[in-house]
PDB file of N, CA, C and O in Angstrom:
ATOM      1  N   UNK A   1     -13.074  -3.294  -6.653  1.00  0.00           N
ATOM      2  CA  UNK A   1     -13.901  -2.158  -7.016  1.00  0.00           C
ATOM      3  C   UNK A   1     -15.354  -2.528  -6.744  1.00  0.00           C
ATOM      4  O   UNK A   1     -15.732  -3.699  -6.745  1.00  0.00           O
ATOM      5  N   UNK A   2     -16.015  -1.675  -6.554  1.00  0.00           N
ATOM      6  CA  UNK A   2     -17.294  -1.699  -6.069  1.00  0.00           C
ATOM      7  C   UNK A   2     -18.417  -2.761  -7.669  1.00  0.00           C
ATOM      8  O   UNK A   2     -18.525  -2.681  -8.893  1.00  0.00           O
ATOM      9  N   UNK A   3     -18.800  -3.350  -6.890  1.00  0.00           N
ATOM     10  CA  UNK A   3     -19.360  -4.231  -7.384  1.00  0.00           C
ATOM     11  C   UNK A   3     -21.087  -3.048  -8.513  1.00  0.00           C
ATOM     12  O   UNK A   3     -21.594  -3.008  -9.634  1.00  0.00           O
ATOM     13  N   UNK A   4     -21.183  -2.602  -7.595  1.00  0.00           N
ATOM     14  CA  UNK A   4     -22.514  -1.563  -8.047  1.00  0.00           C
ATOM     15  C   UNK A   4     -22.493  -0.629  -9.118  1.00  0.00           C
ATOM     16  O   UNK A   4     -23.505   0.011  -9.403  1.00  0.00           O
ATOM     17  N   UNK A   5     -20.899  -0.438 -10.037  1.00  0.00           N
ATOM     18  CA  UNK A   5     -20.584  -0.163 -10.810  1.00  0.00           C
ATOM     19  C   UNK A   5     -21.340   0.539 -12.289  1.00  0.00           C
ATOM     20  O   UNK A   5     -21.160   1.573 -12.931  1.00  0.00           O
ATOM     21  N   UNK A   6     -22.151  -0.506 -12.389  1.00  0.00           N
ATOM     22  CA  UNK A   6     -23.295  -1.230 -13.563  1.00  0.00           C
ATOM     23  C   UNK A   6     -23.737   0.094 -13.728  1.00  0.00           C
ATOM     24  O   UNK A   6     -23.897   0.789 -12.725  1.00  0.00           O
ATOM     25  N   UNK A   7     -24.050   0.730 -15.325  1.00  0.00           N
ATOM     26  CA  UNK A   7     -24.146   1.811 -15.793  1.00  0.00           C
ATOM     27  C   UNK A   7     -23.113   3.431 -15.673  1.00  0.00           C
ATOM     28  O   UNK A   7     -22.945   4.370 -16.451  1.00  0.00           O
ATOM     29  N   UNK A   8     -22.899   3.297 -15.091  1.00  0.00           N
ATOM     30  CA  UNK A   8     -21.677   4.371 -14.836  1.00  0.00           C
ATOM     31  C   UNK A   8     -20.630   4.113 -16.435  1.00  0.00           C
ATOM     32  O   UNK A   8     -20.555   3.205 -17.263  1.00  0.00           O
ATOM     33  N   UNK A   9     -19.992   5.387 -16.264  1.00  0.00           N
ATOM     34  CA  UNK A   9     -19.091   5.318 -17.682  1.00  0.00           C
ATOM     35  C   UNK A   9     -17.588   4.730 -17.245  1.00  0.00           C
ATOM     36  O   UNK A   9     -17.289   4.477 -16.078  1.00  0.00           O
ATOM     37  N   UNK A  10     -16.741   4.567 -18.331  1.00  0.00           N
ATOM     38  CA  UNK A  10     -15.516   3.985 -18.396  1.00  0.00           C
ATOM     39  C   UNK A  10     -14.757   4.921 -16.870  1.00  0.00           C
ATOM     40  O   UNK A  10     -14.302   4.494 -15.809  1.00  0.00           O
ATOM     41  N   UNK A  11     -14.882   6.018 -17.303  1.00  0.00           N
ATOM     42  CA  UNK A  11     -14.074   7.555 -17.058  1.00  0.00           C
ATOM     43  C   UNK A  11     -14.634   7.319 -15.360  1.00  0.00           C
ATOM     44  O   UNK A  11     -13.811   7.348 -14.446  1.00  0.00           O
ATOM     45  N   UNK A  12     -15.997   7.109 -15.118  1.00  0.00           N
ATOM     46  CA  UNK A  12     -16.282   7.465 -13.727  1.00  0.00           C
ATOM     47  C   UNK A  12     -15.671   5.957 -12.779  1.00  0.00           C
ATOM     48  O   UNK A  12     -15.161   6.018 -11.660  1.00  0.00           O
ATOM     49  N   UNK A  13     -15.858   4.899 -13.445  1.00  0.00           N
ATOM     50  CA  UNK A  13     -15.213   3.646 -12.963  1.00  0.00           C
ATOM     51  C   UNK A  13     -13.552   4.085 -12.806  1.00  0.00           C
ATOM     52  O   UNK A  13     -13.083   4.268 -11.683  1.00  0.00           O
ATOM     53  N   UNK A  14     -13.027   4.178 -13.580  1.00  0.00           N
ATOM     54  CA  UNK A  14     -12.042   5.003 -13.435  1.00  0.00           C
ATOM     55  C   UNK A  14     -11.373   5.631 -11.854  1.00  0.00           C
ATOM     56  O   UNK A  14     -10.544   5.217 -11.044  1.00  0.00           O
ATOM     57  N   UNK A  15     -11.994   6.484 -11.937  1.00  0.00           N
ATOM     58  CA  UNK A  15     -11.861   7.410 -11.260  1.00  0.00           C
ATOM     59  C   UNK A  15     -12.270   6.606  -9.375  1.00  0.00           C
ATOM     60  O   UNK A  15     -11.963   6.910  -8.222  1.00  0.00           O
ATOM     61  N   UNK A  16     -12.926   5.731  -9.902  1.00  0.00           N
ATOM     62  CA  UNK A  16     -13.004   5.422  -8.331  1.00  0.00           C
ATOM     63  C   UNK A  16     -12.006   4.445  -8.401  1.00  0.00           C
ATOM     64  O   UNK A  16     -11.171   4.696  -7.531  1.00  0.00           O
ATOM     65  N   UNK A  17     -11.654   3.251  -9.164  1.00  0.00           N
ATOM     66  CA  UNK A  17     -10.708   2.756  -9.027  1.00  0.00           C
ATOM     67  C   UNK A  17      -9.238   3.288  -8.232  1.00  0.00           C
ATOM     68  O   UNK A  17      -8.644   2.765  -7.289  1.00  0.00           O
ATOM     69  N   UNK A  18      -8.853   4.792  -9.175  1.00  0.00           N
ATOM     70  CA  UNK A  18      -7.709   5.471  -8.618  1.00  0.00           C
ATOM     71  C   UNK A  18      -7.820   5.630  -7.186  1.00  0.00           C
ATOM     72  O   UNK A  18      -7.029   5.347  -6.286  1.00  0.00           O
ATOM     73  N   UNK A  19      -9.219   6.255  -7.168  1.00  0.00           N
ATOM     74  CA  UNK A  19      -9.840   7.125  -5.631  1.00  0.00           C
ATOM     75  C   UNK A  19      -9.052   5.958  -4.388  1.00  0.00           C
ATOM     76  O   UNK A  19      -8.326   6.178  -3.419  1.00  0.00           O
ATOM     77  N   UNK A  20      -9.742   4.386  -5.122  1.00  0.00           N
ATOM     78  CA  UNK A  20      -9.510   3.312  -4.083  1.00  0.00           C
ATOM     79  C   UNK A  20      -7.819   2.982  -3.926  1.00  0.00           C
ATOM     80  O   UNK A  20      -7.083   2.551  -3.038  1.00  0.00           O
ATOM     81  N   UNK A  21      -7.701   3.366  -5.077  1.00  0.00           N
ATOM     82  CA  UNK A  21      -5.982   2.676  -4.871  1.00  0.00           C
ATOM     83  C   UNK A  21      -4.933   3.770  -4.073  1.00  0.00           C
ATOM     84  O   UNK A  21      -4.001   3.452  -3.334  1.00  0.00           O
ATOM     85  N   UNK A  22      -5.300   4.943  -4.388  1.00  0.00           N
ATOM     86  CA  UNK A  22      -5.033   6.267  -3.672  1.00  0.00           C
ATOM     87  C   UNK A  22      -5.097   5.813  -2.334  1.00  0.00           C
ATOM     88  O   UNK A  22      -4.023   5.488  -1.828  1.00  0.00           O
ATOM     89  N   UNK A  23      -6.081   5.723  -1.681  1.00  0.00           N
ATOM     90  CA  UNK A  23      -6.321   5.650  -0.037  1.00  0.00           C
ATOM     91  C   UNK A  23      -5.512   4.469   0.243  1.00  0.00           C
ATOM     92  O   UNK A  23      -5.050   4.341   1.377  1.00  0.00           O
ATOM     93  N   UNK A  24      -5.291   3.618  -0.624  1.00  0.00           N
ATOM     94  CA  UNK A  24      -4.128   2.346  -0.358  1.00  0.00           C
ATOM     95  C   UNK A  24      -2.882   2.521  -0.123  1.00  0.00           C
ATOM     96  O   UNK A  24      -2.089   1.928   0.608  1.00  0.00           O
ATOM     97  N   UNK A  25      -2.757   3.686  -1.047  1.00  0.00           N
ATOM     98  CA  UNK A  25      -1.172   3.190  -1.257  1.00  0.00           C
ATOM     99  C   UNK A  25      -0.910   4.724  -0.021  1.00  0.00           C
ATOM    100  O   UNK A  25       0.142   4.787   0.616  1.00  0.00           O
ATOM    101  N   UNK A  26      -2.166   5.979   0.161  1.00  0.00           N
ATOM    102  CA  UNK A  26      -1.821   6.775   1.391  1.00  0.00           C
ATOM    103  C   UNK A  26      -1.558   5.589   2.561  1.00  0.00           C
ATOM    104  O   UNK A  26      -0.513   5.663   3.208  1.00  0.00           O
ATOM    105  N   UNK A  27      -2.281   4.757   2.767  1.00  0.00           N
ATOM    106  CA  UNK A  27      -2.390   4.156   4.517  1.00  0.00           C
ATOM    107  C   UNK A  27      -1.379   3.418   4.345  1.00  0.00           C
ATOM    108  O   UNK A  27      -0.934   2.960   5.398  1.00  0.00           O
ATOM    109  N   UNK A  28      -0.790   3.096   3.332  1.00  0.00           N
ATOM    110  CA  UNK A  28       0.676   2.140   3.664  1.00  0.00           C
ATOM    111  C   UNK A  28       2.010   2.953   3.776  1.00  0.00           C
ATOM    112  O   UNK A  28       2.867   2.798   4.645  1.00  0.00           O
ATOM    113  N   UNK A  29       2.028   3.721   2.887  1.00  0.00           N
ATOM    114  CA  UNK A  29       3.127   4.313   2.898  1.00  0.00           C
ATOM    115  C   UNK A  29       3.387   5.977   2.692  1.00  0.00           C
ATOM    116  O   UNK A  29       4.416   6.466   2.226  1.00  0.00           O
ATOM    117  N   UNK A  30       2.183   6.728   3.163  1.00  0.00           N
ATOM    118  CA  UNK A  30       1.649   8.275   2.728  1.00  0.00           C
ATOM    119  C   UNK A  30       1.668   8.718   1.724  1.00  0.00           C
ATOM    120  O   UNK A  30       1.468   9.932   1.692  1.00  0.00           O
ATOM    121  N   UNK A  31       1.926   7.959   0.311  1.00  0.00           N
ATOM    122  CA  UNK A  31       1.851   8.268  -1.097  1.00  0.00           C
ATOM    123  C   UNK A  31       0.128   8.374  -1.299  1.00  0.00           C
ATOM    124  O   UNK A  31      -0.784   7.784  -0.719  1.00  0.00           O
ATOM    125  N   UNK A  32       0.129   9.564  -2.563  1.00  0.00           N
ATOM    126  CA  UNK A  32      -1.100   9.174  -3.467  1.00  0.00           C
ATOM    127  C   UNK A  32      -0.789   9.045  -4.895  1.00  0.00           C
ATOM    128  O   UNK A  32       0.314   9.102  -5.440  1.00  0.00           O
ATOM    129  N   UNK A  33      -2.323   8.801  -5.573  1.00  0.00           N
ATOM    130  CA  UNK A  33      -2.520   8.459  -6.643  1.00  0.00           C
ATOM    131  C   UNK A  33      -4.139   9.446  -7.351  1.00  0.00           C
ATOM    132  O   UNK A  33      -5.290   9.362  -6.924  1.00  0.00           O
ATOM    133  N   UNK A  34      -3.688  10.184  -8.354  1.00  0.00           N
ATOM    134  CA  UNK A  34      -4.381  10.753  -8.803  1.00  0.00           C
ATOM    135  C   UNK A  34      -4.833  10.795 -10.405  1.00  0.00           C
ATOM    136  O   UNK A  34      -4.094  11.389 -11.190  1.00  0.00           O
ATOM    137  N   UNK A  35      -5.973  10.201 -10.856  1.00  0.00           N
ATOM    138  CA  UNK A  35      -6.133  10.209 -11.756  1.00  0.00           C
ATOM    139  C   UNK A  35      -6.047  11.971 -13.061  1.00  0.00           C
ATOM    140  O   UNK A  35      -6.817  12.883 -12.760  1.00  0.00           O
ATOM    141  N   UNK A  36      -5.236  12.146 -14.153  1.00  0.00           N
ATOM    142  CA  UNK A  36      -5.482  12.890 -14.585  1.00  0.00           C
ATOM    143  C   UNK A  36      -5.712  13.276 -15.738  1.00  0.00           C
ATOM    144  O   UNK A  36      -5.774  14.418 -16.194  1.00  0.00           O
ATOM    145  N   UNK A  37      -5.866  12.092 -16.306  1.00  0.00           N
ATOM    146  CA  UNK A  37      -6.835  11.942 -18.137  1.00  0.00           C
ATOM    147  C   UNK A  37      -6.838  10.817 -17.915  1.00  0.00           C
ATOM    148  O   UNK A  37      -6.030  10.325 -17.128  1.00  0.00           O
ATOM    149  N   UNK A  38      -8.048   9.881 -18.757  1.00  0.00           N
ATOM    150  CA  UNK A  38      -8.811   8.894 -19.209  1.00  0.00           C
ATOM    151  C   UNK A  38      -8.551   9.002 -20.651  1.00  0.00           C
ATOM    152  O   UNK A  38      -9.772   9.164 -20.643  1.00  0.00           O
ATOM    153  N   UNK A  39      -8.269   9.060 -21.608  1.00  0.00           N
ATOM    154  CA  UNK A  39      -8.591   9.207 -23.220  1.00  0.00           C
ATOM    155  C   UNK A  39      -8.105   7.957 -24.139  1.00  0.00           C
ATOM    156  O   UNK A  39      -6.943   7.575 -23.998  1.00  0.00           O
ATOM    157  N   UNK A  40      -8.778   7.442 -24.880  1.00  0.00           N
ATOM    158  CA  UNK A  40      -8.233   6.359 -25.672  1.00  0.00           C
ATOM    159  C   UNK A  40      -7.575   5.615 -25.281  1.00  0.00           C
ATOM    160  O   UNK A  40      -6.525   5.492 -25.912  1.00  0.00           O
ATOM    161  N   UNK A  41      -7.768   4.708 -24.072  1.00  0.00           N
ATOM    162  CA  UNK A  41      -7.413   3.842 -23.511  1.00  0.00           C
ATOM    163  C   UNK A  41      -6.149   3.947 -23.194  1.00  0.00           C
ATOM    164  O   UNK A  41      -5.304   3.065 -23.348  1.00  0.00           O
ATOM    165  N   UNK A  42      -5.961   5.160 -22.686  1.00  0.00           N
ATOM    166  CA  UNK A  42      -4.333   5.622 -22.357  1.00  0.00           C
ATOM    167  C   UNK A  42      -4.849   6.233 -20.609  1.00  0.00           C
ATOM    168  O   UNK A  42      -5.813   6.996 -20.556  1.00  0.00           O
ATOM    169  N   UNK A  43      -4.157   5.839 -19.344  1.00  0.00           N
ATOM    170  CA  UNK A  43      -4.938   6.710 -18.203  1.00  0.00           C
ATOM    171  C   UNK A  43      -3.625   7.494 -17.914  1.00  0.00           C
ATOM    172  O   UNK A  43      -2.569   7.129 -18.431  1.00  0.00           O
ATOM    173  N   UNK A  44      -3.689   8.549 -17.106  1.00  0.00           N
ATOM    174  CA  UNK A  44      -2.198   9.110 -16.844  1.00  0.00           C
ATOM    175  C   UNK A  44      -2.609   9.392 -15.691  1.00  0.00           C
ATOM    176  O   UNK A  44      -3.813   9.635 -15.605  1.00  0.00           O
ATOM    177  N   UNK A  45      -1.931   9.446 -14.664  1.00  0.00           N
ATOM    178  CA  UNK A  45      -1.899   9.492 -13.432  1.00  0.00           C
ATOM    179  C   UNK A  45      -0.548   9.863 -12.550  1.00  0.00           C
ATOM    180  O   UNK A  45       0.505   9.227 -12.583  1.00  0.00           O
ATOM    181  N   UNK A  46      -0.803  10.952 -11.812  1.00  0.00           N
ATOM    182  CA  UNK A  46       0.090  11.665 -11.050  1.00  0.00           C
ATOM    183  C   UNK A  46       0.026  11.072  -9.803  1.00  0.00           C
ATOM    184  O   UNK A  46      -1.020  10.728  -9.252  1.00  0.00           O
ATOM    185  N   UNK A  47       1.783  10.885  -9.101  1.00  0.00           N
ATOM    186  CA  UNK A  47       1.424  10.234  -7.823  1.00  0.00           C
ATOM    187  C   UNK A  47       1.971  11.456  -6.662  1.00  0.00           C
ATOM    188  O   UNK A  47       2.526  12.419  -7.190  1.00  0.00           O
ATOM    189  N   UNK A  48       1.921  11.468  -6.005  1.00  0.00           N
ATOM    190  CA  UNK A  48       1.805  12.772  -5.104  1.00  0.00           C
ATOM    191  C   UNK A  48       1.834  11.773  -3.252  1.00  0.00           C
ATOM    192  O   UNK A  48       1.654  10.596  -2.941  1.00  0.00           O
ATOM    193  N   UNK A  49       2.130  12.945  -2.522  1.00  0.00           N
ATOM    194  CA  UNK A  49       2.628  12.370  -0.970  1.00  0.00           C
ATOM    195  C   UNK A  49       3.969  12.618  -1.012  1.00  0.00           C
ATOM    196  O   UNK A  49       4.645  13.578  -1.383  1.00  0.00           O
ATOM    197  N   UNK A  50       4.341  10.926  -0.286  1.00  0.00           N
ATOM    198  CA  UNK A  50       5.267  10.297   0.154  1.00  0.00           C
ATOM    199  C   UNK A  50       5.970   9.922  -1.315  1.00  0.00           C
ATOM    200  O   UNK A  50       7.179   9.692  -1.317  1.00  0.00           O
ATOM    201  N   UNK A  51       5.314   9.867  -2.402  1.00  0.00           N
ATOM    202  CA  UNK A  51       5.575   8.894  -3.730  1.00  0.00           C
ATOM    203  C   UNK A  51       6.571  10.571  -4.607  1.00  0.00           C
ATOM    204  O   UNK A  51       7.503  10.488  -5.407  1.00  0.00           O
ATOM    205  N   UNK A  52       6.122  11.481  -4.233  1.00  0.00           N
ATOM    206  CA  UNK A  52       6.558  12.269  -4.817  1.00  0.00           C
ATOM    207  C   UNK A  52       8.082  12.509  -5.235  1.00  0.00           C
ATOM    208  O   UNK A  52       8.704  12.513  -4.174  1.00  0.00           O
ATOM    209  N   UNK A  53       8.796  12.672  -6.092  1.00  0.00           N
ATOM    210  CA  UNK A  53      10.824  12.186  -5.740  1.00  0.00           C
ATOM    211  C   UNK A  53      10.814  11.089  -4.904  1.00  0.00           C
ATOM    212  O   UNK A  53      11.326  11.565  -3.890  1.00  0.00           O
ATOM    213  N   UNK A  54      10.618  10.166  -4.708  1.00  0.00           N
ATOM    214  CA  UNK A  54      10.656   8.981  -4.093  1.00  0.00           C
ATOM    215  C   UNK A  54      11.215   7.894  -5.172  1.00  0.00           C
ATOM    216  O   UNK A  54      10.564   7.846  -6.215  1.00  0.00           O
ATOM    217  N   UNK A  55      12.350   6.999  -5.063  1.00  0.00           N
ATOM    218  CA  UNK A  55      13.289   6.438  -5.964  1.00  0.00           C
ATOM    219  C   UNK A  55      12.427   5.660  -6.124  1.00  0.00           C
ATOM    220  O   UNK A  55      12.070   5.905  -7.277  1.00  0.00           O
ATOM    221  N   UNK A  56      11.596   4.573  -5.628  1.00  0.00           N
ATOM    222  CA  UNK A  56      10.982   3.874  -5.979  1.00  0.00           C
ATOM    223  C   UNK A  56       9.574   4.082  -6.699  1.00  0.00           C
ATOM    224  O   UNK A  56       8.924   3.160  -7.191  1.00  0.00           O
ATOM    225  N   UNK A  57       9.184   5.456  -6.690  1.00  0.00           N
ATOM    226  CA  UNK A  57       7.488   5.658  -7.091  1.00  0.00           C
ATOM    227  C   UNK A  57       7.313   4.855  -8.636  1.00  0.00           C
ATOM    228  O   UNK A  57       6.222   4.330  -8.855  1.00  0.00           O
ATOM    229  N   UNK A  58       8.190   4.786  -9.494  1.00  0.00           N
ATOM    230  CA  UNK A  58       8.111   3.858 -10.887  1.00  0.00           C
ATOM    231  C   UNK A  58       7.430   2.583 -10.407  1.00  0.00           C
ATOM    232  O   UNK A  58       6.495   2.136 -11.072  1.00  0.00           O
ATOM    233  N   UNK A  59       7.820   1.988  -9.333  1.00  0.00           N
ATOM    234  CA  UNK A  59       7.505   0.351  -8.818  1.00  0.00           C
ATOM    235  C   UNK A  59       6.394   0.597  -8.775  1.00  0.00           C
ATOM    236  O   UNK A  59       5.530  -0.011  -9.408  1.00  0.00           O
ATOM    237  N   UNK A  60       6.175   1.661  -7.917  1.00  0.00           N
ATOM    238  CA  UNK A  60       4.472   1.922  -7.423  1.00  0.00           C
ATOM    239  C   UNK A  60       3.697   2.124  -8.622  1.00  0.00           C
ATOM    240  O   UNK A  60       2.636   1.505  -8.702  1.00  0.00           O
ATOM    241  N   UNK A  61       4.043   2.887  -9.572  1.00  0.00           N
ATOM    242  CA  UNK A  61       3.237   3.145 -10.795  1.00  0.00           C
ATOM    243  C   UNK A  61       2.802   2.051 -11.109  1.00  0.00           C
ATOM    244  O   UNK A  61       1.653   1.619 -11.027  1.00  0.00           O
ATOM    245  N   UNK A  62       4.125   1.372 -11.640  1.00  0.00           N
ATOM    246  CA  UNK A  62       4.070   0.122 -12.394  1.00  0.00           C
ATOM    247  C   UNK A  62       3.865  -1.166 -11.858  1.00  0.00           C
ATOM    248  O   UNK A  62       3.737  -2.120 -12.625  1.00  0.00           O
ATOM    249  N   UNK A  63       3.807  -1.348 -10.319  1.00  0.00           N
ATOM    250  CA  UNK A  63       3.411  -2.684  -9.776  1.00  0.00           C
ATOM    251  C   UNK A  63       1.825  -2.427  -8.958  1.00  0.00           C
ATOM    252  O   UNK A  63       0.703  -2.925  -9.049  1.00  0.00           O
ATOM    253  N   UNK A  64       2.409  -1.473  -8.228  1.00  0.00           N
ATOM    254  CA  UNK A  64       0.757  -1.083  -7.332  1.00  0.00           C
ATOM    255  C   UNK A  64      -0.501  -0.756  -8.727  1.00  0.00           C
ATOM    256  O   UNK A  64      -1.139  -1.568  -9.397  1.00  0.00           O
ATOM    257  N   UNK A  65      -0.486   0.523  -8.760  1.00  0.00           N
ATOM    258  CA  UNK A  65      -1.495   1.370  -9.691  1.00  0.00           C
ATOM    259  C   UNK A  65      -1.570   0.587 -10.917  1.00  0.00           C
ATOM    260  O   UNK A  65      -2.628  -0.041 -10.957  1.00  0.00           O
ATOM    261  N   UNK A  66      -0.573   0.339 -12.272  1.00  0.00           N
ATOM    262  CA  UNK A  66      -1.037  -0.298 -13.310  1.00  0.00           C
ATOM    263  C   UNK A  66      -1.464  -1.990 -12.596  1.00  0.00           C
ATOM    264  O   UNK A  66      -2.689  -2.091 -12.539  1.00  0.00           O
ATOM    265  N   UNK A  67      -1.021  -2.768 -12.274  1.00  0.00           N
ATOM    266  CA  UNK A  67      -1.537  -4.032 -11.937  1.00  0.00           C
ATOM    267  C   UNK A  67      -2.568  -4.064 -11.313  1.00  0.00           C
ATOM    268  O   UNK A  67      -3.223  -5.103 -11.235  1.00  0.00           O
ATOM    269  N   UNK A  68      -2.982  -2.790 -10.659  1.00  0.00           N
ATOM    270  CA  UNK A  68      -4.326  -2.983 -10.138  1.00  0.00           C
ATOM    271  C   UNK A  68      -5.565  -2.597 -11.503  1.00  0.00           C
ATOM    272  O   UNK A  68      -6.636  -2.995 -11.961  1.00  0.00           O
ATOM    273  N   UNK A  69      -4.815  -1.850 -11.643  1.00  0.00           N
ATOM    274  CA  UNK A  69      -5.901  -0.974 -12.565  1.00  0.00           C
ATOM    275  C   UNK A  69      -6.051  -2.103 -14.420  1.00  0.00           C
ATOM    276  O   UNK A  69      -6.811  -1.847 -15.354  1.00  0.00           O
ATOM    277  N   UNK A  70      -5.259  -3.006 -14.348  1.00  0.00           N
ATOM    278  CA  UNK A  70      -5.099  -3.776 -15.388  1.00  0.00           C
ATOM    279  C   UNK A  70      -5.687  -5.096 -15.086  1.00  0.00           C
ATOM    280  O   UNK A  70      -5.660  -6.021 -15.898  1.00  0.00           O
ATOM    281  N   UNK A  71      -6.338  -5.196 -13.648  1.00  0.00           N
ATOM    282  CA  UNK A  71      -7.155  -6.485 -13.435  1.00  0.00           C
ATOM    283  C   UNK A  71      -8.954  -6.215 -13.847  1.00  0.00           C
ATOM    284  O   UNK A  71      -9.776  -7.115 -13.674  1.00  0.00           O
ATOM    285  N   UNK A  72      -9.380  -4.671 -14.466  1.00  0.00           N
ATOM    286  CA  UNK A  72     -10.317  -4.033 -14.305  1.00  0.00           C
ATOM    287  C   UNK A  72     -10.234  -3.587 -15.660  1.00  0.00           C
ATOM    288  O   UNK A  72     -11.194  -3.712 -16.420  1.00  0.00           O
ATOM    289  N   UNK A  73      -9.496  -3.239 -15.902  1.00  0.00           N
ATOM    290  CA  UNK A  73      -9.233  -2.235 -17.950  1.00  0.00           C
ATOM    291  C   UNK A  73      -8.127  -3.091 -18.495  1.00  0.00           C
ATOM    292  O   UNK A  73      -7.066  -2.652 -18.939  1.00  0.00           O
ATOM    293  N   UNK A  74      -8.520  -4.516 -18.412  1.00  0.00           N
ATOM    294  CA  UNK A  74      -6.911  -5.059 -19.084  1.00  0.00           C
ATOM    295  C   UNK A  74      -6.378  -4.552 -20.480  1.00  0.00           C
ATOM    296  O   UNK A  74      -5.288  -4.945 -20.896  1.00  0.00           O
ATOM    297  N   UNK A  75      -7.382  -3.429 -21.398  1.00  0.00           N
ATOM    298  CA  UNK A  75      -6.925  -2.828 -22.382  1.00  0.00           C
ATOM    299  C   UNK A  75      -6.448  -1.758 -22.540  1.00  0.00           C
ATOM    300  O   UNK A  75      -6.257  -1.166 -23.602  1.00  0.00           O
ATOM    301  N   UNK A  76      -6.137  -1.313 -21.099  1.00  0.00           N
ATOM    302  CA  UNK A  76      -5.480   0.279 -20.626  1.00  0.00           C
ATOM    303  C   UNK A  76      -3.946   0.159 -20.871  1.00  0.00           C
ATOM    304  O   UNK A  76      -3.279  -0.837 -20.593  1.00  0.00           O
ATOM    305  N   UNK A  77      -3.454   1.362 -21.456  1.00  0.00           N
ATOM    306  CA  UNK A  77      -2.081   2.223 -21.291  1.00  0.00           C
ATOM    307  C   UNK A  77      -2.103   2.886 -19.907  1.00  0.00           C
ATOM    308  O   UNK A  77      -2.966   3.724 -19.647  1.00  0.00           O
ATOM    309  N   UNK A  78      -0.897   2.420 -18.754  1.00  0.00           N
ATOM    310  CA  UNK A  78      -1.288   3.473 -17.840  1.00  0.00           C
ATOM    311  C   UNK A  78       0.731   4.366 -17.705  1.00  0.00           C
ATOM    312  O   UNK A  78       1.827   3.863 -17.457  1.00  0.00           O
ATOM    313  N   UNK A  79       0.336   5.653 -17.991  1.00  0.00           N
ATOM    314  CA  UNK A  79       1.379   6.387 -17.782  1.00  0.00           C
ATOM    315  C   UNK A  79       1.407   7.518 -16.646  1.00  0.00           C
ATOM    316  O   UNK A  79       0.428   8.097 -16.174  1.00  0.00           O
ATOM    317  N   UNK A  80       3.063   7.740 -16.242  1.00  0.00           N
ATOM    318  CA  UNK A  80       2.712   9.204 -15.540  1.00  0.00           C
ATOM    319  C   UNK A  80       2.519  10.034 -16.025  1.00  0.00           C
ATOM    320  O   UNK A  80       2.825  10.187 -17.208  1.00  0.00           O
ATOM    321  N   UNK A  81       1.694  11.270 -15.026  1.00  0.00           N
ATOM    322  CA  UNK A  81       1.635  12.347 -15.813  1.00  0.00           C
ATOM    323  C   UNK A  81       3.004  12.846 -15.793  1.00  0.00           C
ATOM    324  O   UNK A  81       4.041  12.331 -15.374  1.00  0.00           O
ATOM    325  N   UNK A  82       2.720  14.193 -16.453  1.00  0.00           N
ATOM    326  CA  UNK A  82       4.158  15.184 -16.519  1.00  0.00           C
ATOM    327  C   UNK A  82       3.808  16.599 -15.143  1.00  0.00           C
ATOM    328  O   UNK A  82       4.644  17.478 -14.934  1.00  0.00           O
TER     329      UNK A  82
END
């Protein structure tokens, strides 16, 4: 994540984090990742593309998106949305 960070809120760090992991996980495999609440250290996030009914998108949640996003908010809940 962008190093330049410094003053920005939880919510907007956030949000670029997803932004970055989104364009990742599009150029590998045409899935996205969309952030869609921040609240009480809970993030929920919808994955969309290629990830969409895709048997594996849980891995992706849970290995791509939370492990990334848990080297940055190691005090985050990260769930799908509904």
């Amino acid at each position: 994540m962008n190093e330049n960070m410094e003053g920005h809120t939880r919510e907007e760090r956030m949000k670029v984090l997803i932004s970055n992991i989104s364009a990742y996980i599009e150029q590998y495999h045409g899935g996205s990742a969309e952030l869609v609440s921040f609240e009480d250290d809970i993030v929920k996030v919808k994955l969309g593309g290629a990830c969409n009914g895709c048997p594996l998108s849980t891995y992706t949640l849970k290995g791509w998106v939370e492990g990334t996003i848990k080297q940055f908010f190691p005090d985050v809940e990260v769930m799908a949305a509904d």
